[in-house]
N, CA, C and O atoms as a Tripos MOL2 file, in Angstrom:
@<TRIPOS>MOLECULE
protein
  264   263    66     0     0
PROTEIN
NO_CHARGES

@<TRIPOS>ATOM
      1 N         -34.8660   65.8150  -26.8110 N.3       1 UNK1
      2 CA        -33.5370   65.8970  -26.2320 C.3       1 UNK1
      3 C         -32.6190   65.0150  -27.0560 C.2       1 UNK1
      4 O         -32.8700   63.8740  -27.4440 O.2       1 UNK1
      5 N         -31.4860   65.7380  -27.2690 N.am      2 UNK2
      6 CA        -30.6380   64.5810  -27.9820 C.3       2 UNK2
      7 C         -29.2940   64.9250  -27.1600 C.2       2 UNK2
      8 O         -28.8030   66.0430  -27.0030 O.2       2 UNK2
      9 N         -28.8480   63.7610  -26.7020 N.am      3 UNK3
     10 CA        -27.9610   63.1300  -26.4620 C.3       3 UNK3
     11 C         -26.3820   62.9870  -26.1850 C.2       3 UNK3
     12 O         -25.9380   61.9110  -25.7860 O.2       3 UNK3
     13 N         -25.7190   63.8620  -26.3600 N.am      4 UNK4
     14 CA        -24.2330   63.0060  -26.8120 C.3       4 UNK4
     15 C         -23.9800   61.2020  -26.3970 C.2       4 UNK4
     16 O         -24.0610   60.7910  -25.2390 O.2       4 UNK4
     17 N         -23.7070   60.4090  -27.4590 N.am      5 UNK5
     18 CA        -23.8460   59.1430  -27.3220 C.3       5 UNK5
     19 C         -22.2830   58.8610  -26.7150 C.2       5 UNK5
     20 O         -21.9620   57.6760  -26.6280 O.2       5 UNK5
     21 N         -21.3340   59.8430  -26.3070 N.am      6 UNK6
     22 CA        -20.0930   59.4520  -25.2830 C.3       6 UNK6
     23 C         -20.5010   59.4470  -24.4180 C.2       6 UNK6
     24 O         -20.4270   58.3740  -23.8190 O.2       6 UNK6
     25 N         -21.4190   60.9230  -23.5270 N.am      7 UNK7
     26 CA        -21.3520   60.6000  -22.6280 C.3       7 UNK7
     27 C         -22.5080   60.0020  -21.7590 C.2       7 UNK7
     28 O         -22.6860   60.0580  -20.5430 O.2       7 UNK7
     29 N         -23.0080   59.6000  -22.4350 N.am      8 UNK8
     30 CA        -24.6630   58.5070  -22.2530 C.3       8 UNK8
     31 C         -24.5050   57.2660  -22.3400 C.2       8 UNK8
     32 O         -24.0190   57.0340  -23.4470 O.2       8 UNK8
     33 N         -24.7400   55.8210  -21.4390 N.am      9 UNK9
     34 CA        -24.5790   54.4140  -21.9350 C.3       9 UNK9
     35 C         -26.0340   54.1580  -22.0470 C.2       9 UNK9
     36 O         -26.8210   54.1450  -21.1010 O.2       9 UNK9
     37 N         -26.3310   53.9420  -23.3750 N.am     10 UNK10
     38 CA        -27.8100   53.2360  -23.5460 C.3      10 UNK10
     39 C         -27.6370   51.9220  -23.7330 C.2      10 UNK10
     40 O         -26.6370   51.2760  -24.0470 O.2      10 UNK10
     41 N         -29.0580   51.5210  -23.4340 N.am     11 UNK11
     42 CA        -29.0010   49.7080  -22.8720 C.3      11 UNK11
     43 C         -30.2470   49.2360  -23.4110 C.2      11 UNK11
     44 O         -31.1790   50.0190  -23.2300 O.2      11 UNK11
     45 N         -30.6040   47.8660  -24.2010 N.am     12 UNK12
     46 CA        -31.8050   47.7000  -24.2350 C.3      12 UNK12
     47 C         -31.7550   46.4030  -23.9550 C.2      12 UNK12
     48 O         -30.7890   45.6470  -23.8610 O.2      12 UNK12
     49 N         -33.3430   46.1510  -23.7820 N.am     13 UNK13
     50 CA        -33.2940   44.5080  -23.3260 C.3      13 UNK13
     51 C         -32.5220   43.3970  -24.2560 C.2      13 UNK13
     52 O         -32.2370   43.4280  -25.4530 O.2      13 UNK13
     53 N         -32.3380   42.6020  -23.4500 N.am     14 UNK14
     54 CA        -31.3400   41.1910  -24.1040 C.3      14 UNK14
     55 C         -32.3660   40.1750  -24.9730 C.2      14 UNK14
     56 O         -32.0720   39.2790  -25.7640 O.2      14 UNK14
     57 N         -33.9260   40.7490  -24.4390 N.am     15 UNK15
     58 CA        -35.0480   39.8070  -25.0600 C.3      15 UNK15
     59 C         -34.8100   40.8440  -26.9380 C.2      15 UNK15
     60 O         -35.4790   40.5010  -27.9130 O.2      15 UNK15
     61 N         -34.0660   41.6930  -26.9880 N.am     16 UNK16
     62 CA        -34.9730   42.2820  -28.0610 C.3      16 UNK16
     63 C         -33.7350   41.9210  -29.1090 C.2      16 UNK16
     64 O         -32.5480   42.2250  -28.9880 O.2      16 UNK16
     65 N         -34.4470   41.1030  -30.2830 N.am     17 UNK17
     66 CA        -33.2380   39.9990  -31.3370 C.3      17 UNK17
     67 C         -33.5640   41.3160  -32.7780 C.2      17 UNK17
     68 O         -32.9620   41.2140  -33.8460 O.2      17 UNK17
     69 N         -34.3730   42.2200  -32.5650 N.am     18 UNK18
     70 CA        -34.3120   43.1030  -33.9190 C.3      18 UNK18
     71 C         -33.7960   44.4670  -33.5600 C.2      18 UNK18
     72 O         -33.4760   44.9200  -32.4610 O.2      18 UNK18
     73 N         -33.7890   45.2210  -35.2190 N.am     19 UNK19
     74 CA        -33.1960   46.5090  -34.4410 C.3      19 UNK19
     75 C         -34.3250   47.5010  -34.0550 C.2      19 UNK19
     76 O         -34.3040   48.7150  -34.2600 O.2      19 UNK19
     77 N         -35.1410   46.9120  -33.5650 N.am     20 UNK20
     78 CA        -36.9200   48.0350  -33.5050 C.3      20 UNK20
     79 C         -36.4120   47.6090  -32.0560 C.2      20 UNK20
     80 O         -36.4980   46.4390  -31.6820 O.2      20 UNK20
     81 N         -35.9610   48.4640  -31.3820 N.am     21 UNK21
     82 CA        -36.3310   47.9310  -29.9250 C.3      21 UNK21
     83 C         -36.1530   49.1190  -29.1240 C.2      21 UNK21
     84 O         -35.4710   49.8460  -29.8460 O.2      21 UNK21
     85 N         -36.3980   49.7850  -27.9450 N.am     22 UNK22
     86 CA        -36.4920   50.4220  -26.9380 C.3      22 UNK22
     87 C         -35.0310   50.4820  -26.4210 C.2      22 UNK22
     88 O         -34.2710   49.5720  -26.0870 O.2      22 UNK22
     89 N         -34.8560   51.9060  -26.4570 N.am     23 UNK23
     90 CA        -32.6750   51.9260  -25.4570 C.3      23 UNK23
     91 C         -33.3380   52.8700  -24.2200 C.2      23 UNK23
     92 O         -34.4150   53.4650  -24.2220 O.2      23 UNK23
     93 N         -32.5180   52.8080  -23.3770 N.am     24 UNK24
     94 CA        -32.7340   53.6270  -22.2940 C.3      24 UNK24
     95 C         -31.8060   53.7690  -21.4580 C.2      24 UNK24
     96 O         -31.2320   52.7930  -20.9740 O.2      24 UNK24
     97 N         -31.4530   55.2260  -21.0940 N.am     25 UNK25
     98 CA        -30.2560   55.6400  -20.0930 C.3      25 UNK25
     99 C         -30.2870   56.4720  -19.3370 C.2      25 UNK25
    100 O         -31.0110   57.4680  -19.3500 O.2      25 UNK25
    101 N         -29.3550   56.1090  -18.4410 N.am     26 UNK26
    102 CA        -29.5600   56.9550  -17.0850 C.3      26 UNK26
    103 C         -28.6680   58.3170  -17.4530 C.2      26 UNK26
    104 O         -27.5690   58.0180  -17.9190 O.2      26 UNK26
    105 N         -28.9320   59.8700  -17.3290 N.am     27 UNK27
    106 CA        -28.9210   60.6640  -17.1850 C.3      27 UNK27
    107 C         -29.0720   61.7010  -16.2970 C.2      27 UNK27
    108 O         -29.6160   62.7300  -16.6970 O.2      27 UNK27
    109 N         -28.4860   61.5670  -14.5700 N.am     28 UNK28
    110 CA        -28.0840   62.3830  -13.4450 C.3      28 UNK28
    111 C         -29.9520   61.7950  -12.9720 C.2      28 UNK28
    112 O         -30.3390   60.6290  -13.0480 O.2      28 UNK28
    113 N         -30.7160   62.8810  -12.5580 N.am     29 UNK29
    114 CA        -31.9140   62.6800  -12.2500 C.3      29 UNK29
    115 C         -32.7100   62.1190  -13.1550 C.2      29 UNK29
    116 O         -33.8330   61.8450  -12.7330 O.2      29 UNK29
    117 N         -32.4510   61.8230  -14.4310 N.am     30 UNK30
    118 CA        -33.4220   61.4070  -15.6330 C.3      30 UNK30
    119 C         -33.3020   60.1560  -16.1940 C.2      30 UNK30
    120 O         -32.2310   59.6170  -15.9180 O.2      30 UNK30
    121 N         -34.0160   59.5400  -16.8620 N.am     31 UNK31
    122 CA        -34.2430   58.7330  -17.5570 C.3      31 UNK31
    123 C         -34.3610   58.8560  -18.8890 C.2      31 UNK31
    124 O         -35.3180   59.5310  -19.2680 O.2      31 UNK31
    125 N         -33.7590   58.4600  -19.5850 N.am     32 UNK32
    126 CA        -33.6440   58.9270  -21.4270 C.3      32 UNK32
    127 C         -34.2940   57.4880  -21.8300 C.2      32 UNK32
    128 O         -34.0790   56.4410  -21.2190 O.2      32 UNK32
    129 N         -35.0230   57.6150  -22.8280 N.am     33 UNK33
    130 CA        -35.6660   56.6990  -24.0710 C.3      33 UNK33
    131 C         -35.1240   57.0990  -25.6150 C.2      33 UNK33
    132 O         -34.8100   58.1880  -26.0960 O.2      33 UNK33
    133 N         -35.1460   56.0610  -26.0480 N.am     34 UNK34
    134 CA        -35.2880   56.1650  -27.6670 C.3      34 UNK34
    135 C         -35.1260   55.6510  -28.2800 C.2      34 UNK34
    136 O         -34.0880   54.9940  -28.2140 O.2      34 UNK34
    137 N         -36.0700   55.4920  -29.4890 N.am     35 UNK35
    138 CA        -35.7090   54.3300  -30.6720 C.3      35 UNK35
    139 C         -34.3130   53.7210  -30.7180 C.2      35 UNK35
    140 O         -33.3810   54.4910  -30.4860 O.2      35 UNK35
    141 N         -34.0160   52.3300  -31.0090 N.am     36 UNK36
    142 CA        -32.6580   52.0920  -31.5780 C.3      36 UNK36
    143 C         -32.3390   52.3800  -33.2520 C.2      36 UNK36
    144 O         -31.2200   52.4760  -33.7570 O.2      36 UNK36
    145 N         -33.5090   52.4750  -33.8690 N.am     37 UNK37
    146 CA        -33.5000   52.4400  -35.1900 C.3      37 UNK37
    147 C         -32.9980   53.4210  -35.5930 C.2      37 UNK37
    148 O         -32.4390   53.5530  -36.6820 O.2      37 UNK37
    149 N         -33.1990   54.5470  -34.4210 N.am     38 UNK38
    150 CA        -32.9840   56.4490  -35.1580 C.3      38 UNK38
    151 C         -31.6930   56.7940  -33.6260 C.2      38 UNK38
    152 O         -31.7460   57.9500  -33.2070 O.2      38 UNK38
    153 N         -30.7620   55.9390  -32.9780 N.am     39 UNK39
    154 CA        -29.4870   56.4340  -32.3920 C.3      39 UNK39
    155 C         -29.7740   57.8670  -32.1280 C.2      39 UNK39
    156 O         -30.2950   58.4460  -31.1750 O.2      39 UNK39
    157 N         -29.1550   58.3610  -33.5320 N.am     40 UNK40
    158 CA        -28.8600   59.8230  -33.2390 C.3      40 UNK40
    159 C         -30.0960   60.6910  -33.6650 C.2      40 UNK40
    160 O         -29.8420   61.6170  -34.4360 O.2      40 UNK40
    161 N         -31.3000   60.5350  -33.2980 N.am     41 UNK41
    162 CA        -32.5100   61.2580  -33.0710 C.3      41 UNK41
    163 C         -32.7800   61.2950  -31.5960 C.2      41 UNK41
    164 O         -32.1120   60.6610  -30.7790 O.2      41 UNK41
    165 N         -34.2670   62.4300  -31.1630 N.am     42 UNK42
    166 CA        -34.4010   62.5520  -30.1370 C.3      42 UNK42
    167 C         -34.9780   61.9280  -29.6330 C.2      42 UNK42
    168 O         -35.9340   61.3100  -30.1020 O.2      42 UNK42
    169 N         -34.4590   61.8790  -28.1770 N.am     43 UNK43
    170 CA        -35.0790   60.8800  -27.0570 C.3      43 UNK43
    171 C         -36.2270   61.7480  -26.1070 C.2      43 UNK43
    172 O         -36.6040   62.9100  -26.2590 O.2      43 UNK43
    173 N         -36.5180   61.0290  -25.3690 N.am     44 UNK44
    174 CA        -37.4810   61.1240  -24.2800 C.3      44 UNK44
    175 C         -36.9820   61.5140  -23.0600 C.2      44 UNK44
    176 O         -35.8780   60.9880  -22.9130 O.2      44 UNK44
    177 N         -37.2830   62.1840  -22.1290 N.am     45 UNK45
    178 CA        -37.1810   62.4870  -21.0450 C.3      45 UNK45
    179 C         -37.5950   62.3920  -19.7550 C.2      45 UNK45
    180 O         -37.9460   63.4520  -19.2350 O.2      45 UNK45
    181 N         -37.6570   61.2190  -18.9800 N.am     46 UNK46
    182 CA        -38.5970   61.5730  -17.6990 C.3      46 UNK46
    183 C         -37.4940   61.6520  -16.5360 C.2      46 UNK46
    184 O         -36.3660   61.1650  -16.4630 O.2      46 UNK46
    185 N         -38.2820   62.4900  -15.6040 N.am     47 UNK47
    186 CA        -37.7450   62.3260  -13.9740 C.3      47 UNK47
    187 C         -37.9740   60.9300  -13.5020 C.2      47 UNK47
    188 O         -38.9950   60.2430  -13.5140 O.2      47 UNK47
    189 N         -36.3650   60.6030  -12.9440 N.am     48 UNK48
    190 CA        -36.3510   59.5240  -12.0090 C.3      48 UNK48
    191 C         -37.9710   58.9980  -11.2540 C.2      48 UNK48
    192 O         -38.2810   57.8080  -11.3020 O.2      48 UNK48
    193 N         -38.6720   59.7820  -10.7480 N.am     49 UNK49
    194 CA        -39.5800   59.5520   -9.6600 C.3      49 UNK49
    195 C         -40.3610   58.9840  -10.5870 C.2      49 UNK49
    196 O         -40.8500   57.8920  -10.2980 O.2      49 UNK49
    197 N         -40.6410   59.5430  -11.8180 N.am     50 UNK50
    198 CA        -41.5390   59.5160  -12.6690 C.3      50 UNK50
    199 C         -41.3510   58.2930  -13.1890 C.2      50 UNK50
    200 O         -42.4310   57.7090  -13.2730 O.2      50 UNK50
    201 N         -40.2210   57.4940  -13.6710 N.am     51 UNK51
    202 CA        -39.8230   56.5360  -14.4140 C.3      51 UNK51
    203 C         -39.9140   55.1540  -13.3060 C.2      51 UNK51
    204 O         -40.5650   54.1300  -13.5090 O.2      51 UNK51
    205 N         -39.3610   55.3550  -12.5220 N.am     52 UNK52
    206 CA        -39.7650   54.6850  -11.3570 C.3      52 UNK52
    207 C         -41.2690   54.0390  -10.9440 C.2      52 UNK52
    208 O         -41.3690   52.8620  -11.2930 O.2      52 UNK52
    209 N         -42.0970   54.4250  -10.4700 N.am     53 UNK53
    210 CA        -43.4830   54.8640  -10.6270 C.3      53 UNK53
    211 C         -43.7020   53.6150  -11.7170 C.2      53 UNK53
    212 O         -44.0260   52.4370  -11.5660 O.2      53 UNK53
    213 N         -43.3020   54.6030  -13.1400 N.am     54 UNK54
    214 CA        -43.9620   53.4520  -13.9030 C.3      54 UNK54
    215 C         -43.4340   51.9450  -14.4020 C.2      54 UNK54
    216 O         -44.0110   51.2840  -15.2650 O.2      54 UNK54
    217 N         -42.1480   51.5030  -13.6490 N.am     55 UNK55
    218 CA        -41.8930   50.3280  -13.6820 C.3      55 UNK55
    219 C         -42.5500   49.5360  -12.4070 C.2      55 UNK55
    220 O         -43.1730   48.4770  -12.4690 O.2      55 UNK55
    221 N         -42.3260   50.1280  -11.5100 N.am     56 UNK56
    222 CA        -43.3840   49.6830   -9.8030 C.3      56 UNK56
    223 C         -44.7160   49.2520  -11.0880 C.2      56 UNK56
    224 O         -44.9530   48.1230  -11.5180 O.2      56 UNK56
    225 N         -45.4370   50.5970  -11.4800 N.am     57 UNK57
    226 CA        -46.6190   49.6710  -12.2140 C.3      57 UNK57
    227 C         -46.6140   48.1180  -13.2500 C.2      57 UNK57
    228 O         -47.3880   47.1900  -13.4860 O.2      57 UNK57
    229 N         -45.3570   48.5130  -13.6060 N.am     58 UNK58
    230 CA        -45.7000   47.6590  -14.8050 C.3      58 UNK58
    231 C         -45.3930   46.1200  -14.1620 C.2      58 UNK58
    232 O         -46.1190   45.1780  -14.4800 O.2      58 UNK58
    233 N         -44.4740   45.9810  -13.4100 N.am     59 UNK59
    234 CA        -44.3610   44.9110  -12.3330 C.3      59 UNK59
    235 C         -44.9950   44.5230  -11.5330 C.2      59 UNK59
    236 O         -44.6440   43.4820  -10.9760 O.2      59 UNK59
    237 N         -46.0820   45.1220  -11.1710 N.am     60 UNK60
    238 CA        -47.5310   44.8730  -10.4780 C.3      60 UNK60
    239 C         -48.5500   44.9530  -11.3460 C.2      60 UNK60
    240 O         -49.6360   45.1290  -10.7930 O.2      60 UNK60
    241 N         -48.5740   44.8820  -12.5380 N.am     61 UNK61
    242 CA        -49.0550   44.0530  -13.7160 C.3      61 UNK61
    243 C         -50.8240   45.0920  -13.7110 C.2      61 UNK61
    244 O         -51.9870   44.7090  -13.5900 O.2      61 UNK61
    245 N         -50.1680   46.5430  -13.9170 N.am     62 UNK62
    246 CA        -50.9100   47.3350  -13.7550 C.3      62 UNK62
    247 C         -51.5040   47.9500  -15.3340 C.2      62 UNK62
    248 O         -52.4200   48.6450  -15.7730 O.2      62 UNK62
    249 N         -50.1830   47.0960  -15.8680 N.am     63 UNK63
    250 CA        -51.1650   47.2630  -17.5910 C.3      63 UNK63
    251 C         -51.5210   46.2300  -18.2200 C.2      63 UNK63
    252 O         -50.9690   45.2740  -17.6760 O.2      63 UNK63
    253 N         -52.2380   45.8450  -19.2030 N.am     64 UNK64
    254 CA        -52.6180   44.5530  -20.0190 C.3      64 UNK64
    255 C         -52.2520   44.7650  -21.3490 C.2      64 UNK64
    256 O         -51.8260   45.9140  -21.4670 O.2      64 UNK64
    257 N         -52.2380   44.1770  -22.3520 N.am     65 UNK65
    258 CA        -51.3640   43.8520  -23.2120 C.3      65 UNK65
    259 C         -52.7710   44.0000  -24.1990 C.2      65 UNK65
    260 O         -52.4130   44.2600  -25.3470 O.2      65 UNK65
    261 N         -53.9110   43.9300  -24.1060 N.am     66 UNK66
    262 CA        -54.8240   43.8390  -25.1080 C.3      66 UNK66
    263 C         -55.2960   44.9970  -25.2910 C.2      66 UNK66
    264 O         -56.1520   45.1850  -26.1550 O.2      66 UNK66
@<TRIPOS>BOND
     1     1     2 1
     2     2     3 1
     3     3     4 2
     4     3     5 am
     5     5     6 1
     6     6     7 1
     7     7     8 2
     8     7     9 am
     9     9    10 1
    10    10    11 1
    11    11    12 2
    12    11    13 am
    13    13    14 1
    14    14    15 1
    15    15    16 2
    16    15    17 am
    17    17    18 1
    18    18    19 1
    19    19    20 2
    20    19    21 am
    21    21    22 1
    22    22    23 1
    23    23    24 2
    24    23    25 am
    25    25    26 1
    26    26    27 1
    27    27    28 2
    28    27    29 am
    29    29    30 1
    30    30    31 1
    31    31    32 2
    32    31    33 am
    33    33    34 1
    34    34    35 1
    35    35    36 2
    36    35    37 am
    37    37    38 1
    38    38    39 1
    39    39    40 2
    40    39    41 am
    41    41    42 1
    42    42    43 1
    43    43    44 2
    44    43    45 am
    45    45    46 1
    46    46    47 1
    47    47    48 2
    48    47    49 am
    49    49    50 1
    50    50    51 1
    51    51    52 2
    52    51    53 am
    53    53    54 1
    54    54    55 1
    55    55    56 2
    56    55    57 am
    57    57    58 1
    58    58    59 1
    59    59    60 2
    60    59    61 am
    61    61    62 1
    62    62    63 1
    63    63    64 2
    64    63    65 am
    65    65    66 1
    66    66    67 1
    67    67    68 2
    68    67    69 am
    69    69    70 1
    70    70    71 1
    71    71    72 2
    72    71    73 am
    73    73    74 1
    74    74    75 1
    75    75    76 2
    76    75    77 am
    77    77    78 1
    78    78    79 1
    79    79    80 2
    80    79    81 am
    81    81    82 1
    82    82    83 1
    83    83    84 2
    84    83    85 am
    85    85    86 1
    86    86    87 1
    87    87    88 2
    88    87    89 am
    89    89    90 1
    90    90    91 1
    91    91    92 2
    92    91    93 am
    93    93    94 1
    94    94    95 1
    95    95    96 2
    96    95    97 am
    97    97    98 1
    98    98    99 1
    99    99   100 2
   100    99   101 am
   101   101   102 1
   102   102   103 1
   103   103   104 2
   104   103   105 am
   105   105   106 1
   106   106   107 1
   107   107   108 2
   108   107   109 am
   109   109   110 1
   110   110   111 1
   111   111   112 2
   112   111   113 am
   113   113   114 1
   114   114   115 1
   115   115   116 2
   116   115   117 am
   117   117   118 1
   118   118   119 1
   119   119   120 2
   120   119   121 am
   121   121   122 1
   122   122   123 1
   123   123   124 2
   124   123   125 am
   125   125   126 1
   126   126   127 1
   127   127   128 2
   128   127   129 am
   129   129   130 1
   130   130   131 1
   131   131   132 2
   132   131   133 am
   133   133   134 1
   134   134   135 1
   135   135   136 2
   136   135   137 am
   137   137   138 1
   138   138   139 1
   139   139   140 2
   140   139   141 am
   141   141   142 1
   142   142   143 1
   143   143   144 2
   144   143   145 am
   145   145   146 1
   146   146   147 1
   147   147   148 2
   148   147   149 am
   149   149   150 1
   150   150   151 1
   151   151   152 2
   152   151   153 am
   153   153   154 1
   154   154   155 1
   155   155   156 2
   156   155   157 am
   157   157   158 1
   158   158   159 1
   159   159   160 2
   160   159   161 am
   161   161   162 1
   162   162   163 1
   163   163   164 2
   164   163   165 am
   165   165   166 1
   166   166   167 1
   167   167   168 2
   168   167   169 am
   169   169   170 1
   170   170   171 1
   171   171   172 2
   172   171   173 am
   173   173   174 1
   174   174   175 1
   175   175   176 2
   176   175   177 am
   177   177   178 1
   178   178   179 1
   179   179   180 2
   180   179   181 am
   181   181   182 1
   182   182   183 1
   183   183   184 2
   184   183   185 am
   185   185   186 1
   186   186   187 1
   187   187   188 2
   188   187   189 am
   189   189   190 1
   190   190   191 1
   191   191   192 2
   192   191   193 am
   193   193   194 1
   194   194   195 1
   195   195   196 2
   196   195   197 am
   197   197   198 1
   198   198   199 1
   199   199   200 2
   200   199   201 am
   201   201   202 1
   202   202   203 1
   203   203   204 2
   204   203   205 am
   205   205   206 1
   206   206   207 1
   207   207   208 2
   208   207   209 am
   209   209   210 1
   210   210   211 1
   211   211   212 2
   212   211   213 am
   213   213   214 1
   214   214   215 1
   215   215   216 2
   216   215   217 am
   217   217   218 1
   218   218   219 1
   219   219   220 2
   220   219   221 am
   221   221   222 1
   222   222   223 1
   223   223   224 2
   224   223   225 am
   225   225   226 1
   226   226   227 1
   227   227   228 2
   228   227   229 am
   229   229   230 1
   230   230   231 1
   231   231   232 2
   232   231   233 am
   233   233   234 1
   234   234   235 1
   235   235   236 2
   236   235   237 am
   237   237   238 1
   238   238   239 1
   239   239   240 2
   240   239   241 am
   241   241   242 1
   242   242   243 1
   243   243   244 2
   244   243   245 am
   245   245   246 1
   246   246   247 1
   247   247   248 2
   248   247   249 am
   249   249   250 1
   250   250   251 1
   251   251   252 2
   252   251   253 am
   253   253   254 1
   254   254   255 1
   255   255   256 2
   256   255   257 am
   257   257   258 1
   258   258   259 1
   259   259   260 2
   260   259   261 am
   261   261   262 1
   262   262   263 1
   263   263   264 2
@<TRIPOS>SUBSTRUCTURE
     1 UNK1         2 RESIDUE 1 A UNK
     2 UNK2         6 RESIDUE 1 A UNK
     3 UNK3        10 RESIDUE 1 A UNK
     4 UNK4        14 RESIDUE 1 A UNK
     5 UNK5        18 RESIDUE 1 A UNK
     6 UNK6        22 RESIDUE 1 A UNK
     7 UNK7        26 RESIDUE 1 A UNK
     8 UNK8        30 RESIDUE 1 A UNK
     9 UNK9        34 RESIDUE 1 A UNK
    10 UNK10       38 RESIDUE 1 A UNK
    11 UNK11       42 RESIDUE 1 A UNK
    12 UNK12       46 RESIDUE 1 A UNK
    13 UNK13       50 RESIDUE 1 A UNK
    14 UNK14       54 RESIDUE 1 A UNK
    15 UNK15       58 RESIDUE 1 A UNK
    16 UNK16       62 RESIDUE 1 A UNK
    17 UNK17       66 RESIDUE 1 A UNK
    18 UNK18       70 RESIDUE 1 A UNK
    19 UNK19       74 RESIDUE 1 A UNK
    20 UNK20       78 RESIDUE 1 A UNK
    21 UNK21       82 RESIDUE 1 A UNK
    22 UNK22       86 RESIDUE 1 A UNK
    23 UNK23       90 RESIDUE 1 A UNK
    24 UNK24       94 RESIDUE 1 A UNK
    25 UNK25       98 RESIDUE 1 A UNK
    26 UNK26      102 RESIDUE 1 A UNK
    27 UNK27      106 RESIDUE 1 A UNK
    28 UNK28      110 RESIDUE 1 A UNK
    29 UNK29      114 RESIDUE 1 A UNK
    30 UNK30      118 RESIDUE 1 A UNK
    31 UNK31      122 RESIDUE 1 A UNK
    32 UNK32      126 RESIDUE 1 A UNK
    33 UNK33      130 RESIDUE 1 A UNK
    34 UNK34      134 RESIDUE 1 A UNK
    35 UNK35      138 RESIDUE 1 A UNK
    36 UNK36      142 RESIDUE 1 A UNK
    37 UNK37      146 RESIDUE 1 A UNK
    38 UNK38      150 RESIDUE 1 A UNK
    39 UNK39      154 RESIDUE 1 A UNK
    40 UNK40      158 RESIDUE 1 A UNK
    41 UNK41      162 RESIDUE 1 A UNK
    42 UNK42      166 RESIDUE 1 A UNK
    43 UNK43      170 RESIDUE 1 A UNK
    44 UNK44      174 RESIDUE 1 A UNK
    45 UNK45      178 RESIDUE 1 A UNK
    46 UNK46      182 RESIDUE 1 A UNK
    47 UNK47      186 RESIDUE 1 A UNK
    48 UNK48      190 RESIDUE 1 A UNK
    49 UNK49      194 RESIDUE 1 A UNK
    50 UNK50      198 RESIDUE 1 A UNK
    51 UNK51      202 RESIDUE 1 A UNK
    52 UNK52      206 RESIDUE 1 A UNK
    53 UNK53      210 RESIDUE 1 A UNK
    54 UNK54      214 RESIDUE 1 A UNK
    55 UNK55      218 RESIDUE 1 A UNK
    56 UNK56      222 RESIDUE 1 A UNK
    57 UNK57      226 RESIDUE 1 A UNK
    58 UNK58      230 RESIDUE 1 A UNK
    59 UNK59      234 RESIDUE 1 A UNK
    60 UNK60      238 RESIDUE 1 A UNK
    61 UNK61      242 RESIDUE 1 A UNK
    62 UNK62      246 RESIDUE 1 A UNK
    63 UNK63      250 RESIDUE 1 A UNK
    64 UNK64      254 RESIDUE 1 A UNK
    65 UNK65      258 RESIDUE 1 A UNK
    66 UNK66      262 RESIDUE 1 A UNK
């Protein structure tokens, strides 16, 4: 999926000091991803429920890092 970058506000974390980092925007029912490095390349797509879901996990520390 790509984008128009007017009418999309992408956001990435304030922790991230390079340009390799994760953007993400809200899109009606969806959730958009995508590189910052590649802007105007395609993003990712999930349903709200879906995106949801996996922050509940990741905040209940449902993944490990190793």
């Amino acid at each position: 999926m790509n984008e128009s970058s007017a009418a999309i506000s992408w956001r990435k974390s304030t922790r991230c000091s390079s340009g390799a980092c994760v953007e993400v925007a809200d899109a009606e029912d969806t959730v958009l991803m995508r590189d910052s490095k590649s802007p105007g390349g395609e993003s990712l797509a999930f349903p709200r429920s879906v995106w949801t879901s996996f922050m509940v996990d990741i905040k209940e520390g449902r993944f490990s890092a190793n």
